[in-house]
C-alpha positions as CSV (number, residue, x, y, z in Angstrom):
1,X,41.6,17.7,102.3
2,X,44.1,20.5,101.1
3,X,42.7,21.0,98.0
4,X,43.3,24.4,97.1
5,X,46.6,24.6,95.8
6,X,47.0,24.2,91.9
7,X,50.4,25.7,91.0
8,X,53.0,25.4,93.6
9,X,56.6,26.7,93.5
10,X,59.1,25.0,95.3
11,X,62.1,27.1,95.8
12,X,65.1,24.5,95.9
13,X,68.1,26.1,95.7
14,X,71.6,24.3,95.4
15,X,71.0,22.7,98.5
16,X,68.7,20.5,97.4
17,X,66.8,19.7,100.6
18,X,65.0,16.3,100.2
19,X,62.1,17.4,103.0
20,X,60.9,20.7,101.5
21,X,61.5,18.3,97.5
22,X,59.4,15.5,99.0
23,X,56.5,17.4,100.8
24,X,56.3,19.7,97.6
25,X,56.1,16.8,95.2
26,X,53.3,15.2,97.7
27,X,51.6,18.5,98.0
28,X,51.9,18.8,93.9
29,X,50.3,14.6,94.1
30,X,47.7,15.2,96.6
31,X,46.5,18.2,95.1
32,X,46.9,17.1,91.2
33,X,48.9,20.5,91.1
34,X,51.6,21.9,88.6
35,X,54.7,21.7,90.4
36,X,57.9,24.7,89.2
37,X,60.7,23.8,91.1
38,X,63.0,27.1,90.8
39,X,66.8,28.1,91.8
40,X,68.0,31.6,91.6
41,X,72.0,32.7,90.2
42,X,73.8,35.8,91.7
43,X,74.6,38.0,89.0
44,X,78.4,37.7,87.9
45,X,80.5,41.2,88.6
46,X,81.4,42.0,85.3
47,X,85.6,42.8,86.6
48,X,85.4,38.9,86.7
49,X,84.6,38.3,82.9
50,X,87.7,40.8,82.3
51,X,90.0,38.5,84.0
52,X,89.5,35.7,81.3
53,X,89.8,35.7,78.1
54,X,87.9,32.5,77.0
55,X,84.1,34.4,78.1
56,X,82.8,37.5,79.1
57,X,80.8,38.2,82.3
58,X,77.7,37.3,80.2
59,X,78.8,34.1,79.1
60,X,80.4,32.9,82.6
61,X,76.5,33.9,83.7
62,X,74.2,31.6,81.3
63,X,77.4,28.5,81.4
64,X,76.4,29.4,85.9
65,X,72.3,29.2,84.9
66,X,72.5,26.5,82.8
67,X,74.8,24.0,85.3
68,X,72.1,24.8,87.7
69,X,69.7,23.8,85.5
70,X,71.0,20.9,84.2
71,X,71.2,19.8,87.8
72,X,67.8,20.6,89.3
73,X,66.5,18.7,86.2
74,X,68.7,15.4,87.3
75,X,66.8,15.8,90.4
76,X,63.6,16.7,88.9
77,X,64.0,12.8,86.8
78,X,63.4,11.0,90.0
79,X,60.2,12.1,89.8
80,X,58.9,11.1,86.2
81,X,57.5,8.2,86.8
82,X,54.5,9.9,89.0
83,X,53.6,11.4,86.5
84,X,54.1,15.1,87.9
85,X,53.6,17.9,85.9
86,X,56.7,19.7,86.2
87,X,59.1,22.6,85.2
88,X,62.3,23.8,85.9
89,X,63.7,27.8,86.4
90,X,66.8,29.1,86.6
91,X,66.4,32.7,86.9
92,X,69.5,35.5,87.8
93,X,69.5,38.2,90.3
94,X,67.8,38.7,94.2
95,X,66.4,35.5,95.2
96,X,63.2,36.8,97.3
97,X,62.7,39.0,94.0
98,X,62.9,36.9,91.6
99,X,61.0,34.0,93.3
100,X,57.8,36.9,93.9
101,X,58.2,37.4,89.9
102,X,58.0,34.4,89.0
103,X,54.6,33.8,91.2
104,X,53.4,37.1,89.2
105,X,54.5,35.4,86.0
106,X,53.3,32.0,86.2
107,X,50.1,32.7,88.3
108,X,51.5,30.3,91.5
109,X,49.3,30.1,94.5
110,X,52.1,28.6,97.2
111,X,55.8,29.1,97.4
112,X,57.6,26.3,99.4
113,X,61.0,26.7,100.5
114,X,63.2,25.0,103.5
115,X,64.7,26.7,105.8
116,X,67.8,26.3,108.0
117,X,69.3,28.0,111.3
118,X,71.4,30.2,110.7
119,X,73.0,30.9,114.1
120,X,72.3,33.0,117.3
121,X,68.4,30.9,117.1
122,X,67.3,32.7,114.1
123,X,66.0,30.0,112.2
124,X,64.5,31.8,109.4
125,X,67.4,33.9,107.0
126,X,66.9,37.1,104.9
127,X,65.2,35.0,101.7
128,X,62.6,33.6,104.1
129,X,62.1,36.9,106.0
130,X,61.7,38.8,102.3
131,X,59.1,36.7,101.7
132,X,57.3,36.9,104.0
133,X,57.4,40.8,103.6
134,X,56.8,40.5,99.8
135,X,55.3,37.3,98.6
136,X,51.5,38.0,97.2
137,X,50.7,34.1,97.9
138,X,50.7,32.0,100.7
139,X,54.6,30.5,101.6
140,X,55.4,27.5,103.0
141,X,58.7,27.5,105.2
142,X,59.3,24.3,106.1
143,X,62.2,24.1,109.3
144,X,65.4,21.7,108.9
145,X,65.1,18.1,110.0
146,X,61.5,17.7,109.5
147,X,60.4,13.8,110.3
148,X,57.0,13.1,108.6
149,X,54.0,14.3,108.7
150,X,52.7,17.5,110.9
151,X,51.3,16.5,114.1
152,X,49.8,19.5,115.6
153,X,48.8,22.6,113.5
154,X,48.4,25.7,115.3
155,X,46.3,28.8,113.5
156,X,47.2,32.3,114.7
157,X,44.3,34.7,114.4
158,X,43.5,38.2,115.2
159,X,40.6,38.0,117.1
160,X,40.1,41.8,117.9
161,X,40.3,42.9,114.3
162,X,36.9,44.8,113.6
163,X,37.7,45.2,109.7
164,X,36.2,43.4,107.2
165,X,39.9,41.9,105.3
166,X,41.1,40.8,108.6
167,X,38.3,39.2,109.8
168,X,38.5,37.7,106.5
169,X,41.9,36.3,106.8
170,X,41.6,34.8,110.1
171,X,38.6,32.8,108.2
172,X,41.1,31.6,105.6
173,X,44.2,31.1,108.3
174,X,41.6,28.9,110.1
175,X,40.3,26.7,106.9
176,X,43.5,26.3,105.7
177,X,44.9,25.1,108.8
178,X,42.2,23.1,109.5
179,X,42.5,21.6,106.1
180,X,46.3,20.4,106.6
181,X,45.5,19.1,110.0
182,X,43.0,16.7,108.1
183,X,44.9,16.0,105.6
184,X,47.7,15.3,108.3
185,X,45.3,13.5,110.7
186,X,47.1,16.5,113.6
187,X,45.3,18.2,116.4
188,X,44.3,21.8,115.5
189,X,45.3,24.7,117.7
190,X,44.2,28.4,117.7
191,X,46.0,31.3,119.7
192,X,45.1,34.7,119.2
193,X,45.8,37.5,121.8
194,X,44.2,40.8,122.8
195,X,45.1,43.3,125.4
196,X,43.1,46.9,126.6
197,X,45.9,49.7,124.8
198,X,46.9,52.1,127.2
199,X,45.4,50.8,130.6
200,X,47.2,52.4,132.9
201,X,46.4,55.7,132.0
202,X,42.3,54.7,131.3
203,X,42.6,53.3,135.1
204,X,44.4,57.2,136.2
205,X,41.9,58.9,133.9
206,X,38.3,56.5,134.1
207,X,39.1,54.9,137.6
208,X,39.3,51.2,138.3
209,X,35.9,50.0,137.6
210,X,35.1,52.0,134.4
211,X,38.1,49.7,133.2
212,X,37.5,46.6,134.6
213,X,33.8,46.5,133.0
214,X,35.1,47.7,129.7
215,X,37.9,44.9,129.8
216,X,35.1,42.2,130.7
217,X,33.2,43.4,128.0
218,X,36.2,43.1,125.7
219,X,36.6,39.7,127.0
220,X,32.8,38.7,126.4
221,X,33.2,40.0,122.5
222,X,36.9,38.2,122.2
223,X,34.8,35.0,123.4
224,X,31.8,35.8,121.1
225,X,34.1,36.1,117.6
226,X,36.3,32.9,118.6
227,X,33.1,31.0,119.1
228,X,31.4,32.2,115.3
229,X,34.8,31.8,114.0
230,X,34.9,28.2,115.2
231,X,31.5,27.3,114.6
232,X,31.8,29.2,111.1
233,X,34.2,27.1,109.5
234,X,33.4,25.4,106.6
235,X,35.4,21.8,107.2
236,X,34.1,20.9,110.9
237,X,35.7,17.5,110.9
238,X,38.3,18.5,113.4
239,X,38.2,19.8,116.6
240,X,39.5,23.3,117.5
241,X,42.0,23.7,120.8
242,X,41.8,27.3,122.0
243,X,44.5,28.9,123.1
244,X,43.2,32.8,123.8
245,X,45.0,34.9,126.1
246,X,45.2,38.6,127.0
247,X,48.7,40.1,126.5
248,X,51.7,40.5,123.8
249,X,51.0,39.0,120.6
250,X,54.4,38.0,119.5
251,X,55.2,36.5,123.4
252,X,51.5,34.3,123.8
253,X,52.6,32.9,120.2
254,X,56.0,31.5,121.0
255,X,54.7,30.3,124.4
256,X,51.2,28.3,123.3
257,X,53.6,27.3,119.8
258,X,56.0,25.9,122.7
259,X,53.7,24.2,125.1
260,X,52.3,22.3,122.5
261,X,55.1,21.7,120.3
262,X,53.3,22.9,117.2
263,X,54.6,21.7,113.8
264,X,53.1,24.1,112.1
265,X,52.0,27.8,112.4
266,X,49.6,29.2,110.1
267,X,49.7,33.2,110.3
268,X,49.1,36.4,108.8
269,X,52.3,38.5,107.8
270,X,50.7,41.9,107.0
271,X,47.6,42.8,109.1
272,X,45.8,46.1,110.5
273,X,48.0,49.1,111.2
274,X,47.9,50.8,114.8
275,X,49.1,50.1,117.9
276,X,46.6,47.0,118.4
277,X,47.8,45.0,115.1
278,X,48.3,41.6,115.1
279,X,51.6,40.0,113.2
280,X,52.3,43.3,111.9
281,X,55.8,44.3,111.4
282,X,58.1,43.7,114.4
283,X,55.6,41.8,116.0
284,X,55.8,39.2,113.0
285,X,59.7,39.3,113.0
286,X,59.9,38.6,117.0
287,X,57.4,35.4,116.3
288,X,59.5,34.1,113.8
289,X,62.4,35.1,115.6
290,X,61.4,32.8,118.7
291,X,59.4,29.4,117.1
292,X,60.9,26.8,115.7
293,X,58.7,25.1,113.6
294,X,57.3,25.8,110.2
295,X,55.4,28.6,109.0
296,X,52.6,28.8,106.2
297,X,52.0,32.5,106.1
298,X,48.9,34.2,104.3
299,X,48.4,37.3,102.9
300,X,45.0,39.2,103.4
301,X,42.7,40.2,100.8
302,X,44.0,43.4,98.2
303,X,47.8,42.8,99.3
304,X,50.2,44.5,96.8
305,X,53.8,43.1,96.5
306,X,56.2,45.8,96.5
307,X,58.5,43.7,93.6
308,X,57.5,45.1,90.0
309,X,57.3,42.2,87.5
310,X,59.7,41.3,85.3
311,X,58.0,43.2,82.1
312,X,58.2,46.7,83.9
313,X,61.7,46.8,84.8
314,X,63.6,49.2,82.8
């Protein structure tokens, strides 16, 4: 079971989706978690306290926070009887910032937040896609319309990483998604791609057959790591599907995520730099740009948000 999670931040904005609310509070249940459910103001232009007389820019701003407030804590009341440990924010400025502040603040170890098309197929918007870039914790986006529980969990891993953190957080991308597919009773996936950089010009340069043995011997390793990453888990109570394949990360993700209509895809956002890195960058932003189901992304070990806290902002 998903056990792991102890102070959870559900990001509700004004639209108050019930999904992302309910699967919080059950998370926050399950897991006998502190649950913060937060909303985030856009500052006021101060031209628009000039224009009244009755309050300044200042004022308008904390009458704004404070019918926010008052509002996510009606919605919080529905859940008093469960005896929930839970809080209400109402910060002001950049959502994605001050979301990742108040993680550093309050020590929280998963945001969740819903998120809805916006248009064109991009189903994840700029707050999502900041988080992902800047969240220190794990994040839970959870897609529109979601109809109980997760049915099938797939875990994207970097199977070709050499390095020590990365090998590390294909471990934890693995438990963790093999812990909500228990808790979910769902069937457990795991894709991970690898490819030989520059073939072409090894093939002009080393010949046919210099590549083709280093490419099987590639292959032999790639099947070496999956099996010790499988057999290395620490919950073995569900099976592992494998879905390895050689070629472009971002494309074998979308089309194992499609084939078996994952629910759920549990990734790394920032791995190893170079030419052969997995979810790094663009390669992250064309995944998300092309699934459509959730996302719970995880950081790797020593990750440094970019956001400064609150108490070192001049």
């Amino acid at each position: 079971m998903m056990k792991r999670f102890k102070n959870i931040l559900l990001y509700a904005g004004m639209e108050q989706n019930e999904a992302a609310v309910n699967r919080a509070v059950k998370l926050a249940i399950e897991n006998d978690a502190r649950l913060t459910v937060m909303d985030v103001v856009k500052p006021i232009p101060r031209a628009l306290g000039m224009l009244t007389a009755t309050a300044s820019s200042e004022e308008l701003q904390r009458l704004v926070a404070q019918d926010h407030r008052e509002k996510l804590l009606r919605a919080a009341s529905e859940y008093v009887d469960t005896g929930l440990d839970l809080e209400v924010v109402v910060s002001t400025g950049d959502p994605a910032t001050e979301i990742v502040r108040q993680v550093m603040a309050d020590g929280h170890d998963l945001v969740v937040k819903a998120v809805n098309a916006e248009g064109a197929g991009k189903l994840f918007g700029s707050i999502a896609r900041s988080l992902l870039r800047i969240c220190p914790c794990p994040l839970l986006l959870l897609k529109p319309e979601i109809h109980g529980d997760f049915d099938k969990i797939l875990a994207a891993v970097d199977l070709a990483a050499s390095d020590a953190p990365h090998r590390n957080l294909n471990r934890d991308i693995l438990e963790l998604a093999a812990s909500v597919a228990e808790r979910e009773n769902a069937e457990l996936h795991l894709v991970s791609a690898w490819d030989v950089w520059m073939e072409s010009a090894l093939r002009r340069r080393a010949g046919d057959a210099e590549v083709d043995a280093a490419i099987e011997q590639k292959k032999s390793k790639i099947d070496e790591d999956l099996k010790s990453l499988i057999d290395g888990r620490e919950s073995v109570s569900c099976h592992v599907h494998p879905h390895v394949h050689r070629g472009n990360p971002a494309s074998i993700v979308r089309l194992v995520a499609d084939e078996i209509e994952a629910d759920l895809l549990v990734m790394g956002t920032v791995c190893r730099t170079g030419a052969a890195g997995f979810l790094i960058g663009n390669t992250a932003e064309t995944v998300l740009s092309g699934v459509n189901c959730s996302i719970l992304a995880l950081k790797p070990e020593g990750f440094i948000s970019p956001v400064l806290p609150a108490d070192q902002v001049e």
